[in-house]
N, C-alpha and C positions, 0 to 999 in steps of 0.2 A: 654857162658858168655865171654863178653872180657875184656883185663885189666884196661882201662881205657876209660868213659864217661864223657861227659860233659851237664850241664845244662845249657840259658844263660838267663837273665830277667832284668830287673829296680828294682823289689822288692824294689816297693817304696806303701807301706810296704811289704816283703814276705805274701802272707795269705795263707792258708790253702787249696785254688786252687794250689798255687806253693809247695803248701808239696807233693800234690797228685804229682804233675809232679814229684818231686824230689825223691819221691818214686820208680816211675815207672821203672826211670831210674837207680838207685839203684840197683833194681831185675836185671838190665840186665849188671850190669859191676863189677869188684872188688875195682876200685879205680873211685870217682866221684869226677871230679871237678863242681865248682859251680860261673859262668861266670858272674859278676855284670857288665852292659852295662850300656849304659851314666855315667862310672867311675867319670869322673870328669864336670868342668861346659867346661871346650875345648873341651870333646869329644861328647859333647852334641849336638847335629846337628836336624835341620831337617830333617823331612822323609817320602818323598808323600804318603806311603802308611799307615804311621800313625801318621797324621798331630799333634798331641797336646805331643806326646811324648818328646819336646823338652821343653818343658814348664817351667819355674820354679815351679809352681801351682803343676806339674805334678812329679817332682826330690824333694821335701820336704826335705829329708833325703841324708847325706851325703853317698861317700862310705864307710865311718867309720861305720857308725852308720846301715849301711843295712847288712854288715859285721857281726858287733857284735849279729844281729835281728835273719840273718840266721844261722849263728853257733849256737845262742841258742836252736832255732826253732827247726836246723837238729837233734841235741843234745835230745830233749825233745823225738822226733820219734826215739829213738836211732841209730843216723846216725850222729853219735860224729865225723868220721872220714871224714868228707866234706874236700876240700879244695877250699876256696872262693877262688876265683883271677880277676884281673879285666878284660873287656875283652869291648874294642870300638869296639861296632857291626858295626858304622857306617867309620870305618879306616881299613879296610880290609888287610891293605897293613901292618899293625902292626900286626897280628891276629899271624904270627909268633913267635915274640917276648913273647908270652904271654900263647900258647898254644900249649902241645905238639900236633906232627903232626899224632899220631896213634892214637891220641884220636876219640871217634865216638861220634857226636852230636847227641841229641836226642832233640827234636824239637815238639811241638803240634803246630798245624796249626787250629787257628782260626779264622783268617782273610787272607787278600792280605797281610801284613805285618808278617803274619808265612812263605805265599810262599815266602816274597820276600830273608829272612833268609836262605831260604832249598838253592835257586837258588844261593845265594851268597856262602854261603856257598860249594857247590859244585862245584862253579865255581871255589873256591880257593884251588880243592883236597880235600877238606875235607871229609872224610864218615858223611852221615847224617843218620839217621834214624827217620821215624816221627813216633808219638807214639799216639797210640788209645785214643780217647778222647768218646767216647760213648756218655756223656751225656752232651756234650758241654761245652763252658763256664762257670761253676756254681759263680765265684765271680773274680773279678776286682781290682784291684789297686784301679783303678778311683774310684770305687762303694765304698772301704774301706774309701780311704780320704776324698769323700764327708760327708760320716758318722761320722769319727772324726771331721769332718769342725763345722758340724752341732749339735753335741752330740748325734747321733743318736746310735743304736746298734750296734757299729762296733766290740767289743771285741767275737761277735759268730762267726768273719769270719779271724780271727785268731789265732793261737798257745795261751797258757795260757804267754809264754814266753814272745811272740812279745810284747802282750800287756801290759806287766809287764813293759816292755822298752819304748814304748809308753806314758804309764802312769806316767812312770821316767823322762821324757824331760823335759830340763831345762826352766824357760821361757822365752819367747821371741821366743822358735825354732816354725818354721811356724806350726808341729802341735800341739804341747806342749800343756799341759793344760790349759795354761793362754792364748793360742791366741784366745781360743774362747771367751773369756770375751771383 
């Protein structure tokens, strides 16, 4: 086990794919940080290997609010002791500022956009380690918000927590309950 992991995502919303990773990674460290990417709307960039990630459509939710999502989330899996932090995947040259440097990334690779993470990552010293996924991709970001976009069944593909929160947005917030009306 070592002392300190790291997880890093959009969790825009956390679901229930991102529990399992944050799990996985959990079992293998004593202390887990938990790395929110495209923190803010500057550090939001495009990124050839995963063209719509920069989206507005795609960031919904503040980093306040994906904050508040996963600490409940971690919390509900008893995994109270997370510490969120921000973390610009796409400004490497800050990755310092923001992350200690013995921490070990753990990583699921499910596209060109997990390799291009591991590589970036490595290239800046970082320990990575990628973590088994057996049974692939089972749910998406994209797959969650279309679902809330739509009304569809989205609360099976998330924490009872997230959706709690979810279901609490104010309206007017892009997914809030009143924008589908």
């Amino acid at each position: 086990m070592v002392p300190r992991g790291m997880i890093h995502g959009r969790f825009q919303p956390i679901h229930l794919g991102h529990l399992a990773y944050l799990e996985a990674a959990a079992a293998q460290c004593g202390e887990l940080y938990v790395g929110i990417t495209n923190p803010d709307q500057r550090a939001t960039r495009p990124e050839p290997e995963d063209p719509m990630r920069h989206l507005p459509a795609s960031n919904p939710f503040t980093y306040t609010e994906r904050m508040l999502m996963i600490t409940a989330a971690a919390a509900e899996v008893g995994r109270g002791g997370v510490r969120v932090i921000p973390f610009p995947i796409s400004e490497p040259e800050l990755w310092d500022d923001y992350v200690p440097r013995d921490v070990v990334h753990y990583i699921r690779v499910f596209s060109s956009w997990g390799s291009a993470k591991v590589d970036r990552l490595t290239a800046r010293g970082y320990r990575v380690e990628v973590l088994a996924a057996p049974h692939g991709k089972q749910v998406s970001g994209e797959d969650v918000r279309a679902l809330i976009r739509s009304g569809g069944p989205w609360r099976a593909l998330v924490s009872p927590a997230v959706a709690r929160f979810i279901d609490n947005l104010p309206a007017g917030h892009a997914l809030g309950p009143r924008s589908l009306t």
